[in-house]
N, C-alpha and C positions, 0 to 999 in steps of 0.2 A: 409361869415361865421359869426353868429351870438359872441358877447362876452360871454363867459364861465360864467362872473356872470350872466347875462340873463338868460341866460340855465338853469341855479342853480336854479334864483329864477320862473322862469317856475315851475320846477322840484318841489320844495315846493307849490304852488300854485296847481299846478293842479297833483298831487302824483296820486291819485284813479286812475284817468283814466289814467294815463299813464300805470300804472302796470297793467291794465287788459289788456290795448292794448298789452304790453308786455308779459303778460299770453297768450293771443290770437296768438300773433307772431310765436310763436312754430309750428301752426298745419296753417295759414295763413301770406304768409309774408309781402301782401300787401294789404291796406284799402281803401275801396271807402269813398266818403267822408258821405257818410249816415251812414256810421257805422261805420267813427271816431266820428261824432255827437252822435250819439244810445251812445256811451261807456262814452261820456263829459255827456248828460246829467241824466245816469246813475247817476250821484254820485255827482249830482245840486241839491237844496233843490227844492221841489215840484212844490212851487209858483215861481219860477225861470222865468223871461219872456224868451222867444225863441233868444233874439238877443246875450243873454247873452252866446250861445253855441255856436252861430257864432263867436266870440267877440274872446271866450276862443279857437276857433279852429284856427284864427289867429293868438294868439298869441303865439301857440304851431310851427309853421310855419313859425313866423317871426324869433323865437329862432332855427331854427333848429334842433327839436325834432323831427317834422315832416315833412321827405323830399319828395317833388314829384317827381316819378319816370318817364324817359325819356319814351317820345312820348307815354304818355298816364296820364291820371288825378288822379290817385289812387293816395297816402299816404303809405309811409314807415318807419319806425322808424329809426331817426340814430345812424346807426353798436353802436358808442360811447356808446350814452344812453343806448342801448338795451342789453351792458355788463356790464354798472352800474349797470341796475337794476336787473337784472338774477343773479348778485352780492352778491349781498345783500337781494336779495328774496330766495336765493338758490335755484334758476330754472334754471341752468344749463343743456345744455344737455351732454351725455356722451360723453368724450371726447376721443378719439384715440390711442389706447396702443402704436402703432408706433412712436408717439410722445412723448412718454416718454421714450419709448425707444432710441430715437434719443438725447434726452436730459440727459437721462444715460451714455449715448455714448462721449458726449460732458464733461461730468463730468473724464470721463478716462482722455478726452484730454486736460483739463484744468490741470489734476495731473502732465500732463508730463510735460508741461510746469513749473510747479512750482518745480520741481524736476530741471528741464534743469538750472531753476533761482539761486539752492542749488547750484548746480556742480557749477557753473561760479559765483557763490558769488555774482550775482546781486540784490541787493536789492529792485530794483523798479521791477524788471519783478518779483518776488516775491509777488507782492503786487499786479500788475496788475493780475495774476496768479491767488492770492486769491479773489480778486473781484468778478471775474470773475464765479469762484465755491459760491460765495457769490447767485450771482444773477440764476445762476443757479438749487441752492437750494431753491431759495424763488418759484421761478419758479414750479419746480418739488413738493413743499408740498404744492403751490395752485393748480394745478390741483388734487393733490391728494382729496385732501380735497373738490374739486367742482366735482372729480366724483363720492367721497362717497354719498356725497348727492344728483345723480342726478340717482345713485343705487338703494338708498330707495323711492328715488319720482316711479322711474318706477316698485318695487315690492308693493308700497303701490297703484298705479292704476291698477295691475293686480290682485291683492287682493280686490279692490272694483268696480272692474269689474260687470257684469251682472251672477250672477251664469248659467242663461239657456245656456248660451256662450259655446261652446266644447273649449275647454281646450289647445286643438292645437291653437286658435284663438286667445284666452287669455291669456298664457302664450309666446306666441310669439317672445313677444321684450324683454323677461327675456333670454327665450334660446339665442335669439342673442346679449344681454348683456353679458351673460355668454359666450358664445364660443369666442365673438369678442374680448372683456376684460378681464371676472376674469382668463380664461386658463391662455392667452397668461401670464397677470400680474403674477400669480403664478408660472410659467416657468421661468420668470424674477425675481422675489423675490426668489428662490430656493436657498439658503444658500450652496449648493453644487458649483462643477463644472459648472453644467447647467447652475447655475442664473448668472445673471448678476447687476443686484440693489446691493445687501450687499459687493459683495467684489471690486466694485468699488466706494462703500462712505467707506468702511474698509481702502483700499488704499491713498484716498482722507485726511480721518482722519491722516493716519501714518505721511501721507508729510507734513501736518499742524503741528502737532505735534512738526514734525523734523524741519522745518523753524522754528518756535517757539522759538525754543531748538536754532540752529544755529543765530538768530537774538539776543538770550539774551547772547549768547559767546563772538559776535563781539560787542557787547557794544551798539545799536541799539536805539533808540529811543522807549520810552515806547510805544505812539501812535500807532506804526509798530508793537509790539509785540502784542497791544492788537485787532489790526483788525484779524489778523490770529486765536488768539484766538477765537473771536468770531466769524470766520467761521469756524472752528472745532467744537462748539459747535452745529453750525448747521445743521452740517453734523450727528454725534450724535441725535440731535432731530430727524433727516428727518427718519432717520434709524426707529426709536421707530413708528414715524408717518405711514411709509409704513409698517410694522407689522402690528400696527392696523388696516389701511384701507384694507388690503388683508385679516384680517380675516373677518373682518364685510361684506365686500362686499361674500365673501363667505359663510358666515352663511346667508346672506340673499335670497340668487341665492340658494343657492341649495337645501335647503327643496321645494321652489316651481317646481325645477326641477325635485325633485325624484316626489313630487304628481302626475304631469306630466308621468313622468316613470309609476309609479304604475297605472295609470288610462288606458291605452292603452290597445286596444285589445290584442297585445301580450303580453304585463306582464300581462293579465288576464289571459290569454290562461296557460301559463306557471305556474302561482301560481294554480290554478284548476287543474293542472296537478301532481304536487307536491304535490298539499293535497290527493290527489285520490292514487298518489304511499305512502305517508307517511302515511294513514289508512287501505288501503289493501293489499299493497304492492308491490313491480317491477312486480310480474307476473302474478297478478290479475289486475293492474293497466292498464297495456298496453296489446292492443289484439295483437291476436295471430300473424298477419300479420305483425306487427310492431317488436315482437319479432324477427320475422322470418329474418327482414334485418340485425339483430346482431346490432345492434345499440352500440355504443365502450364507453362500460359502466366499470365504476370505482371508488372505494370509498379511502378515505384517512379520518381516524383518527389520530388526532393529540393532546394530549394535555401538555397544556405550563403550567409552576408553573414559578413565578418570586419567587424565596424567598429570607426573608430581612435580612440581614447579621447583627451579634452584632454591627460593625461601625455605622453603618446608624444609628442602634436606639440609640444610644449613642450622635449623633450628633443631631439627633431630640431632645432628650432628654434634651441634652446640650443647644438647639433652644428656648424649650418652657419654660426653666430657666431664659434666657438671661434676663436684665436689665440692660441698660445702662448705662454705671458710667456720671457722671455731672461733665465737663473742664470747670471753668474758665476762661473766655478770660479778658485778662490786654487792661485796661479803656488806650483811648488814650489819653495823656497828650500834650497841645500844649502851646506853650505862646502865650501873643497877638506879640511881637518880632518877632516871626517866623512864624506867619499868612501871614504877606505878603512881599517878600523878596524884599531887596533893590534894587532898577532901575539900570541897567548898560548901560551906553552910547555904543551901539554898533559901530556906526559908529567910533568914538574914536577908540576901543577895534580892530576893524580892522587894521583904520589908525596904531596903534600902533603896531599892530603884521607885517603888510606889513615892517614897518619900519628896523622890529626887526627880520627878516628873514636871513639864515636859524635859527628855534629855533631848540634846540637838545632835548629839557623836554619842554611839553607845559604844564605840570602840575606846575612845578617850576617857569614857567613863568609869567604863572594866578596869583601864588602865590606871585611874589615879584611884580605885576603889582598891584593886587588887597590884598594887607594884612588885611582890615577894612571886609573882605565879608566872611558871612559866610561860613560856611562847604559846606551845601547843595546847595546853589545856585555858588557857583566856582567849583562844582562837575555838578552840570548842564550846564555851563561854558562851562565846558570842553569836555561832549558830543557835544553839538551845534558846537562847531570849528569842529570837528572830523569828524562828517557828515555832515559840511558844503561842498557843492560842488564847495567853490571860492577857495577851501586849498585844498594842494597836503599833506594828512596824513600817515607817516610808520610805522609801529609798532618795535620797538626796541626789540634783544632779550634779551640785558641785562636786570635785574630787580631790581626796585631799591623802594623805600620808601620815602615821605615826611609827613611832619609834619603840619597839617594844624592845625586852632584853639583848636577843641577839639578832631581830631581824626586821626591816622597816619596810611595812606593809601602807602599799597603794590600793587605795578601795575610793567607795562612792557611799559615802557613811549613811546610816540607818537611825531615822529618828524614832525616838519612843515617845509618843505623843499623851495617849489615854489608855486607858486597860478596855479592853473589847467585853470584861464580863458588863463592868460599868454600864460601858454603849449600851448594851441589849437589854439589861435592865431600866436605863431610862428609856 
C-alpha cells in the first residue's frame, strides 16, 4: 500500500484526469489502459512527448490510485479516492433511504442508552451515549446533503436530455429517484405518528437537554457539560437540515413528474375528455352508449372562506411595528493576577489528602490546606477531587457555608472517606 502523502501528492499532480476518470467511473467501473492513457493525455499540454503519459500512468499505480483488477489487466480506481473525489466534486450517486432509515433507528437506540446512563447516574455511559448520537448525526447530515445533490445532478441530466427522447425514457431515473427516495424520505420525515425522523432527534434533543441539566446539578465538569451540548445543537441543526433537503428534493422530482403525468396518452385522453364535457356538456359530451352503462356519476361543491380574526391582525399589526430595543452587554474585566492561576502540586495535594483521610468538609480542608489560593482556582480544586476516580466522594445532607477570600460559598459538603483504587483492591 502506497503512503497517504504519495497519494496526496499524485492527487495534486495529476487532479484532471483523475476526476474525469472519476466522472467516467459512474457509467464504467473498469479502464483498459488505453483509455486511462486517452483521459492523462487529455489534460498534457500539446507538445507533451508520449513517454511523459506512460511516466504519469505509473505513477498513478505505484500510488495506488490506480488498482489492477484480478486475473485481468484493466485499471480501477481505488474505492478510497474515488469517495474523495465524488466528495468534493459532488458526484455522488443516490444513496438508499433504508440507510437512513436504519441510522434513524440507531439514533432511537443511542437515546436509550443515554437515558439508561440518567437513571443509573453514570457519567461516562452518558458521554459514550452522546458520542455516539454525535457521530451519528454527522453521518445522517452527510448523506443528507450528498443526496441532495446527487437529486439535482439527475433532474439537471434529465432536463438536458435529448428533447426527440419519449419522456418514459428520460424521465426514467427521476421516477425511480422519486419512488425509491423522496416517497419513502417523506413517510419518514412526517411530523405525525407515521414519521419517524422528527420525533426521534425530538426525543434525542429532550435527553441531551436532561443530561445537560442532570450533569450541571451534580456539579460535573464543564468539559462534560459542554460535549452534550454540542450534540444537542446537532441534533437541532440536523432537524432544520432534513426539512430543507425533503423540500428541495421534492420541489425538484415532482414538477418533472407531473410533466410526465400530463404528457401520457391517458392524461391526454382524459383532459380532451373533460374539455368536451366542460364545453357541451355530460350529455352531449358522452354518446349515447356510454350513457347507457350509468357510468356512477357525482358532483360535490364545496366552498371554504378562512376568515381573519381581530387577534391575528393585531398581532400582525403589533409584528410589523416591532423594533428591537438595544441591551448592553458589561465589558469583561480581568487582571493580569487572575490570567493565569497559581500551579498547585498535585502529587503533594494527594499525598496530603491520603494522609488526612477520613476528611468530613473537603471544602474547609482545601481551605486551611491552601489559604494564599484564590477563590476560583480552590473552587476548581475542589471539583477535580470530587470527580476524581482515586476518592470515594459523599455528599453530606447537612448544609453549611465557608468563608473563602472574597466570597462565602453555601454548599452541602463532600466527604472523603477511602480511596476507591483501595476498595477494589480489597
Amino acid at each position: 500500500m502506497a503512503a497517504p502523502k504519495s497519494l496526496v501528492g499524485q492527487l495534486h499532480r495529476h487532479w484532471e484526469a483523475i476526476e474525469t476518470l472519476c466522472r467516467r467511473a459512474r457509467e464504467q467501473p473498469a479502464f483498459e489502459r488505453e483509455q486511462a492513457l486517452a483521459a492523462i493525455r487529455r489534460h498534457l499540454p500539446a507538445d507533451a512527448p508520449e513517454s511523459e503519459a506512460f511516466a504519469a500512468l505509473r505513477s498513478l499505480c505505484a500510488a495506488d490510485i490506480l488498482i489492477p483488477l484480478s486475473r485481468s489487466e484493466d485499471l480501477q480506481i481505488n474505492p478510497l479516492v474515488l469517495e474523495f473525489v465524488r466528495g468534493l466534486t459532488r458526484e455522488h450517486a443516490l444513496g438508499l433511504s433504508e440507510v437512513l432509515k436504519a441510522r434513524v433507528e440507531a439514533v432511537r437506540e443511542a437515546t436509550a442508552r443515554l437515558e439508561e446512563g440518567m437513571e443509573e447516574n453514570d457519567s461516562a455511559r452518558m458521554r459514550e451515549a452522546a458520542a455516539a448520537l454525535a457521530e451519528l448525526f454527522r453521518k445522517i447530515g452527510m448523506q443528507l446533503d450528498q443526496d441532495r445533490h446527487a437529486i439535482l445532478e439527475l433532474a439537471e441530466r434529465a432536463k438536458a436530455a435529448d428533447a426527440s427522447m419519449p419522456l418514459a425514457r428520460r424521465y426514467r431515473t427521476v421516477l425511480e429517484a422519486y419512488d425509491r427516495y423522496v416517497e419513502p424520505m417523506n413517510e419518514m420525515m412526517d411530523s405525525g405518528l407515521g414519521g419517524s425522523f422528527y420525533p426521534h432527534l425530538e426525543a434525542a434533543e429532550r435527553a441531551l437537554d436532561a443530561a445537560v441539566e442532570r450533569l450541571s446539578t451534580r456539579g460535573a465538569l464543564y468539559t462534560h457539560r459542554l460535549q452534550l451540548r454540542q450534540v444537542a445543537y446537532q441534533a437541532k441543526e440536523l432537524r432544520r437540515l432534513g426539512r430543507i433537503v425533503a423540500r428541495q428534493c421534492a420541489d425538484t422530482l415532482l414538477p418533472l413528474r407531473e410533466e410526465l403525468r400530463r404528457n401520457s396518452r391517458l392524461t391526454a385522453a382524459v383532459s380532451e375528455l373533460l374539455g368536451r364535457v366542460r364545453k357541451r356538456g355530460l350529455r352531449r359530451a358522452l354518446p349515447a352508449r356510454t350513457q347507457a352503462t350509468r357510468l356512477p356519476l357525482w358532483r360535490i361543491e364545496r366552498r371554504v372562506r378562512l376568515p381573519l380574526g381581530g387577534a391575528v391582525r393585531e398581532y400582525m399589526a403589533a409584528a410589523l411595528r416591532y423594533v428591537p430595543r438595544e441591551q448592553p452587554f458589561p465589558e469583561e474585566i480581568q487582571s493580569a493576577a487572575d490570567a493565569l492561576p497559581p500551579a498547585v502540586d498535585e502529587q503533594a495535594l494527594h499525598a496530603a489528602l491520603r494522609a488526612a483521610l477520613p476528611v468530613p468538609d473537603l471544602m474547609r480542608w482545601l481551605r486551611a490546606q491552601y489559604p494564599a489560593l484564590p477563590d476560583a482556582r480552590l473552587l476548581q480544586l475542589y471539583h477535580e477531587v470530587v470527580n476524581d476516580e482515586r476518592w470515594q466522594a459523599s455528599l453530606q445532607p447537612q448544609r453549611t457555608h465557608t468563608e473563602l477570600q472574597r466570597v462565602r460559598v453555601f454548599y452541602h459538603p463532600h466527604a472523603i472517606t477511602a480511596c476507591r483504587k483501595e476498595d477494589h483492591a480489597s
